[in-house]
GUDRENPA-173774 format. One record per atom (N, C-alpha, C): x, y, z. Coordinates in steps of 0.2 Angstrom, whole numbers, plus 5000, padded with zeros to 4 digits. Each point is the difference from the previous one (the first is absolute). Last residue first. Example, Ala and Ser with C-alpha at 12.3 -4.5 7.8 and 13.67 -1.06 7.14 Angstrom:
2
506449895035;500450065001;499650055003;500249725000;499650065000;500450065000;
***
This chain:
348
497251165003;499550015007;500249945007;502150004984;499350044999;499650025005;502049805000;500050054998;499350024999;501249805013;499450024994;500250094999;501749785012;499750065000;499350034997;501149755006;499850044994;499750085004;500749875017;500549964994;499850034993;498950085020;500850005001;500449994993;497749955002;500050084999;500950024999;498849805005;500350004995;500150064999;499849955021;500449974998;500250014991;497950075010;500450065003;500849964999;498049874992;500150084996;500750035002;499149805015;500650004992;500250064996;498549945023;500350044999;500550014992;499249775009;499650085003;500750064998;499549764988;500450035002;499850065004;499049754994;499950045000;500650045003;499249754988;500550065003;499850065002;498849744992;500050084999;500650045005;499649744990;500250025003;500050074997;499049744994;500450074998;499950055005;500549764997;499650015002;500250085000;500949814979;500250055010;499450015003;500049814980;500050055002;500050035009;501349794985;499450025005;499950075002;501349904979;500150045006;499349995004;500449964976;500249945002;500250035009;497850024981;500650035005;500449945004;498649984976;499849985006;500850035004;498249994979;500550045002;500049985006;498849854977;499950035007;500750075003;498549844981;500750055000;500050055007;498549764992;499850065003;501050055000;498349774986;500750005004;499950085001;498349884988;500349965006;500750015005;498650114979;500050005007;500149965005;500550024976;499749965002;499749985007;501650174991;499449984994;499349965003;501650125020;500149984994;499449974995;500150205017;499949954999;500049964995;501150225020;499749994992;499849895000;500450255020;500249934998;499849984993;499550225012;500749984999;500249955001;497850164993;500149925001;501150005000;498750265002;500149934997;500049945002;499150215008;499549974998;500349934995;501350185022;499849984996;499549934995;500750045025;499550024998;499950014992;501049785013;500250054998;499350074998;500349775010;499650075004;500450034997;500849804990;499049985002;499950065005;502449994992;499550034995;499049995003;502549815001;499750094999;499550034998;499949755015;500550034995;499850064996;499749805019;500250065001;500550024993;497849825002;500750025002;500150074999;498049794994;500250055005;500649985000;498249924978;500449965007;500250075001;497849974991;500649944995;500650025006;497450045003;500750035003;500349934996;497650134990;500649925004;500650025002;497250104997;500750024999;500349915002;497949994987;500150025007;500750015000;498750034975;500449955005;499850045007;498850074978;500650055004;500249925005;498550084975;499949985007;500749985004;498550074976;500350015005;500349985007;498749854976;499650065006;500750065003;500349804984;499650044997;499550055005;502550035000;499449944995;499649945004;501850155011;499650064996;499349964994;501749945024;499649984996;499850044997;502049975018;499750074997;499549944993;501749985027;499549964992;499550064997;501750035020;499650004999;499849974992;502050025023;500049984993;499150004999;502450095015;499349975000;499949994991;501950055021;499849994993;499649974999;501150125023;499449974999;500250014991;500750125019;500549974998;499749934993;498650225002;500450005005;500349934998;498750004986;499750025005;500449995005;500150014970;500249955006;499750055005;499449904974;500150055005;500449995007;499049904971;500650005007;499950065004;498349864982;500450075002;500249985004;499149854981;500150025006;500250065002;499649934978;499549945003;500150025008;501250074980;499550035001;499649975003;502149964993;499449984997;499550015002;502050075009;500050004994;499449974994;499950105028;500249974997;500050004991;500050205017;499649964996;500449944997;500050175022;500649984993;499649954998;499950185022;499749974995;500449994995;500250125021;500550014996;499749914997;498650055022;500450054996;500449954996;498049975020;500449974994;500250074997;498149925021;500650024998;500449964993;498349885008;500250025007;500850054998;498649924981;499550015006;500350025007;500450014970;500350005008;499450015004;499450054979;500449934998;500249975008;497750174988;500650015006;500349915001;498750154979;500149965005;500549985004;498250184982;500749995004;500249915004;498450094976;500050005006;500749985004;499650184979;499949925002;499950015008;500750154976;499949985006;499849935001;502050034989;499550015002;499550044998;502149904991;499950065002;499650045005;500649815008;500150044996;499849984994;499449965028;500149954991;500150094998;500549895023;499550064999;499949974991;501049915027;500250004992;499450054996;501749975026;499150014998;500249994991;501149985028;500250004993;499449994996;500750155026;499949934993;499849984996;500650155022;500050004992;500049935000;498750165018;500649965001;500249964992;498250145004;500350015007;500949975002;498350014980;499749985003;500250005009;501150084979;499250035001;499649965005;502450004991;499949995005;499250035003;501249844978;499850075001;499750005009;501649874976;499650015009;499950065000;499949824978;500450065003;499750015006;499649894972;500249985009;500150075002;498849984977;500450035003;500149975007;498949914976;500250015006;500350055002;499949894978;499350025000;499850015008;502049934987;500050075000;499350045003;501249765000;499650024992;499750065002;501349925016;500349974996;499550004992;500050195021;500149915000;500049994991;500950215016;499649984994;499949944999;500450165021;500549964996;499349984996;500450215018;500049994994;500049934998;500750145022;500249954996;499549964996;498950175017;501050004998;499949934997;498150195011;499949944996;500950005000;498650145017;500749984998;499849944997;497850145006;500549965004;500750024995;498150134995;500450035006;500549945004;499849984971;499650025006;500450035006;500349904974;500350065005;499450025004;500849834980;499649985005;500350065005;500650014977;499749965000;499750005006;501150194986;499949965007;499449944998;501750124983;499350005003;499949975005;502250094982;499849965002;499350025005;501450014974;499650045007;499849955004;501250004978;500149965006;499750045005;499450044977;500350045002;500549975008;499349824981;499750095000;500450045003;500149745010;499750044992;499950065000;500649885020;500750014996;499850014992;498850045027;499849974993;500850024995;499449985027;500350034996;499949964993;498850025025;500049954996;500450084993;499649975029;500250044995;500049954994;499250015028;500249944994;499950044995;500750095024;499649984996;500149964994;500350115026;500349974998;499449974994;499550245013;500649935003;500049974992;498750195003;499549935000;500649965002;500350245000;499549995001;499849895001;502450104992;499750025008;499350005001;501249824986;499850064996;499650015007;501749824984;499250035008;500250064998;500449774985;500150075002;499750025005;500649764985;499750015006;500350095001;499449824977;500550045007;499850035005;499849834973;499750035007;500450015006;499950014973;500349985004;499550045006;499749904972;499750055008;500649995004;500149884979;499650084995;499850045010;500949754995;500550075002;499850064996;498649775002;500450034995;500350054999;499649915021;500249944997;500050024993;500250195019;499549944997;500249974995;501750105021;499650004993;499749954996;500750095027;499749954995;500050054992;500950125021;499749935002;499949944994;501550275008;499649954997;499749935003;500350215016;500549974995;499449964996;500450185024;499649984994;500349954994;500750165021;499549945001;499449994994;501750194999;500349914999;499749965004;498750214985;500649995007;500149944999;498650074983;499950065005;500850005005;500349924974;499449965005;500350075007;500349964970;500150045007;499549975004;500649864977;499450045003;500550015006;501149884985;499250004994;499750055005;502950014993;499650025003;499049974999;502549884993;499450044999;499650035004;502849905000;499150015002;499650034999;502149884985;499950065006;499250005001;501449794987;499450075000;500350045006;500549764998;500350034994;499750084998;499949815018;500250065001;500350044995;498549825003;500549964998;500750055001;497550045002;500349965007;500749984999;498850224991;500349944998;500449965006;498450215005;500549975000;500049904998;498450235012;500249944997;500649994996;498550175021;500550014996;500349934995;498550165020;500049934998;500250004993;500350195020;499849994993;500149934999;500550205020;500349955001;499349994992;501750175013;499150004994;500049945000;501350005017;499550075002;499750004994;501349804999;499650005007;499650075001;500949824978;499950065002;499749985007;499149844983;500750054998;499950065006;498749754993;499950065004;500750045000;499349804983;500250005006;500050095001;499949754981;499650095002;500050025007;501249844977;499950005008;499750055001;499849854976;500650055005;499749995006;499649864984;500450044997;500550065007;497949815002;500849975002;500550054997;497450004995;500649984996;500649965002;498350145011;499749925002;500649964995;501150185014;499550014995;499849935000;500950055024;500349974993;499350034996;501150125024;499549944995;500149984995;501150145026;499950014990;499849924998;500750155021;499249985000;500049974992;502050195003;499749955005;499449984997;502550164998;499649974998;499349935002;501950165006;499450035002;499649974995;502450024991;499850005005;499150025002;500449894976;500750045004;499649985007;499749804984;499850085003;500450035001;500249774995;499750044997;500150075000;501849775007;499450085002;499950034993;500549725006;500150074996;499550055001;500849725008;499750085002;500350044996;500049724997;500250074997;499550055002;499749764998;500450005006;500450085001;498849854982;500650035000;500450035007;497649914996;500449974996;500949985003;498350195006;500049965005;500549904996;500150284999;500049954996;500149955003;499450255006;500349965005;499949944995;499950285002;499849944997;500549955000;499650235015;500349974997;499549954995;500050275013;499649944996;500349944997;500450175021;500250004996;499449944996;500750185022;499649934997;500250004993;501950095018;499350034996;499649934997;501549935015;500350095003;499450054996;499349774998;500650015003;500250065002;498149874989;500050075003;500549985007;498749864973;500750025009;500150045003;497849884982;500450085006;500549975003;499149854980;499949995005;500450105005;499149814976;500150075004;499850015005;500849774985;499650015005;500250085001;499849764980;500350065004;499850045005;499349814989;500549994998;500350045005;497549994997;500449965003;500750005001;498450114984;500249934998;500449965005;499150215005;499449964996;500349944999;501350125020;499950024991;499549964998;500350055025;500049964998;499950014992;500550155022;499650004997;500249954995;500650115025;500149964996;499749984995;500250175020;499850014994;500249964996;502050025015;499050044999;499649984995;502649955014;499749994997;499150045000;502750005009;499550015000;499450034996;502049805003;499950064998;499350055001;501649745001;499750055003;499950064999;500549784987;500250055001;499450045004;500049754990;500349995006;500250105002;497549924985;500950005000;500350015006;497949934997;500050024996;500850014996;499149835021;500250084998;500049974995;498249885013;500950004999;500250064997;497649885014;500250054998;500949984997;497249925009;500849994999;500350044998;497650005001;500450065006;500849975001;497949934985;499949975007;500650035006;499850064973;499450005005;499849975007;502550094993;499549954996;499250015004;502450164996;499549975005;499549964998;502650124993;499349994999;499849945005;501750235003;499849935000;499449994997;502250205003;499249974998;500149925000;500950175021;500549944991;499350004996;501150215018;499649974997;500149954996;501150165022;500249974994;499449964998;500250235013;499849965002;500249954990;501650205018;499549984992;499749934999;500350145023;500349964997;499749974992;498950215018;500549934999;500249984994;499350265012;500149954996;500249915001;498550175014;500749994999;499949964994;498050175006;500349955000;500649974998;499150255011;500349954995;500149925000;499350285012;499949955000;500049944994;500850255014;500049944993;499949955004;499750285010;500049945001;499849954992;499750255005;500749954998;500149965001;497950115002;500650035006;500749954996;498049974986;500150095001;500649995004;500349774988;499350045005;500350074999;500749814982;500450045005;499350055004;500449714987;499650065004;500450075001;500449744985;500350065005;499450065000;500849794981;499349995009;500450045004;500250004971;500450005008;499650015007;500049954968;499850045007;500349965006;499949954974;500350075000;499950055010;499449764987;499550075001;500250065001;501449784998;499550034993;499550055002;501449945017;500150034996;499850004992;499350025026;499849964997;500550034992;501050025030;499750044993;499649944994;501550065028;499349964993;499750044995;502250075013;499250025002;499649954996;502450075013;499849964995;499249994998;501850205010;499449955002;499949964996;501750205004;500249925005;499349985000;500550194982;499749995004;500049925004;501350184981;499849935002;499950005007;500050184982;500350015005;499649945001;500050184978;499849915006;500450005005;500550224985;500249945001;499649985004;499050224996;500649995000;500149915001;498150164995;500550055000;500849965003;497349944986;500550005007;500650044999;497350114995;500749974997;500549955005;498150195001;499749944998;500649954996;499950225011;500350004991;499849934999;499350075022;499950064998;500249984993;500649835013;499550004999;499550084995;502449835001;499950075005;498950004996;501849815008;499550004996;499850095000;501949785007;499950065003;499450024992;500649735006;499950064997;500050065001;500449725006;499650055003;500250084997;499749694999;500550084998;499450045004;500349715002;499650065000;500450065000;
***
């Protein structure tokens, strides 16, 4: 942690950082730091720890489990190519970054620059589509093969937001924006014409995470209308009738490949629901396929941070290799009049 003299009158700094004796937690794909400073100068801070090491594994529908590969790294956002073969996944080691991973080949290679995150596959398998940026932050694609530079498709309000799904004939993407009146939304971006994009579902709850099933004729997603989020499907384009998938709780929904099921998980919990469209509607009783401790089930983001192979029988999991800490607040009485010392300020 630095500390900066700032004249306020010229609204400028006015001299070299100055390193501060605190190690402070910080999330760094977000760009942020868990620290308070009160009116009487007292700091309050969570301490940093220890960089938490990640392995991907996959996980079978009864909850066995082996790696993906023997390297630690900190892993996000694992996303599985149409044909299997290859894998986008976030690293966010000093910055996030967008890799591509040849599961054949055994081969990581970075996509992205820095502050790259949350990225998709087209239904093609051609490119990758991922969240760019932390203050403008924009949803942005790329030849997976990294023979391109990024294309800009659409600006998003702030970094709690990211892509989700593109529909099965890659003419829609669906994303997640909010927005200070209604919270968190479901945005649909048309890739014909002028690519403008339209809310799809903006209400006073939080809709997040978008996902298209497997003939376009769907939209999964959570929404916390009810008090508490869970996972709902609605039909596109719409209108229609709603229905509600999760019954005790459910976020970060994933449609199996054949459209016959949806994934979701509830707290440490993977579920599983059967989805019948022929020749009536009709929705399964939830199923716990199997429990453990792995990233992302209380995330507040609307993605899915695991992925599911073609055949659903095998789950991409993220799983920490550190027990987490119990988190601990610090408080400093008095700090300002310490930092005063060490960094002087100039102006008012």
């Amino acid at each position: 942690m630095e500390a900066a003299p700032f004249d306020l009158d010229r609204l400028e700094v006015t001299g070299q950082p100055v390193p501060l004796s605190l190690e402070v937690s910080t999330v760094t794909m977000l760009g942020t730091a868990h620290f308070s400073l009160a009116r009487d100068g007292s700091l309050a801070y969570v301490p940093a720890g220890g960089p938490t090491e990640k392995t991907l594994v996959w996980v079978d529908r009864n909850g066995w489990t082996r790696p993906l590969t023997e390297a630690r790294r900190a892993y996000d956002t694992p996303r599985l190519s149409p044909d299997g073969k290859r894998l986008a996944v976030t690293i966010g080691d000093e910055r996030a970054h967008i890799w591509v991973y040849d599961l054949e080949r055994d081969a990581l290679t970075r996509l992205s620059g820095p502050d790259g995150n949350v990225p998709i596959w087209t239904p093609d398998g051609e490119r990758v589509t991922f969240k760019s940026g932390v203050e403008t932050p924009e949803i942005v694609w790329q030849k997976a093969d990294g023979g391109s530079t990024p294309e800009k498709l659409t600006s998003l309000t702030n970094y709690n937001s990211d892509p989700n799904s593109w529909s099965p004939d890659g003419k829609w993407l669906a994303f997640t924006d909010s927005d200070p009146k209604s919270g968190a939304d479901i945005w649909l971006l048309s890739l014909e014409g002028e690519r403008k994009a339209r809310p799809f579902l903006q209400t006073p709850a939080s809709e997040a995470g978008g996902v298209f099933s497997l003939d376009g004729r769907w939209i999964a997603y959570d929404s916390n209308e009810s008090g508490r989020r869970e996972v709902y499907l609605q039909p596109f384009p719409g209108p229609g009738a709603k229905w509600q998938v999760s019954t005790e709780g459910g976020r970060q929904s994933v449609w199996a490949r054949n459209g016959r099921e949806i994934f979701y998980r509830s707290g440490d919990k993977m579920m599983a629901v059967e989805v019948q469209t022929e020749p009536s509607f009709r929705l399964s009783k939830p199923k716990m396929l199997f429990e453990g401790r792995y990233e992302g089930a209380d995330g507040w983001f609307g993605y899915a941070n695991y992925d599911v192979t073609a055949d659903g029988q095998r789950f991409l999991m993220i799983r920490s290799e550190e027990e987490p800490a119990p988190t601990r607040i610090r408080v400093v009485l008095n700090w300002a009049e310490e930092l005063k010392a060490k960094v002087p300020s100039r102006g008012r």
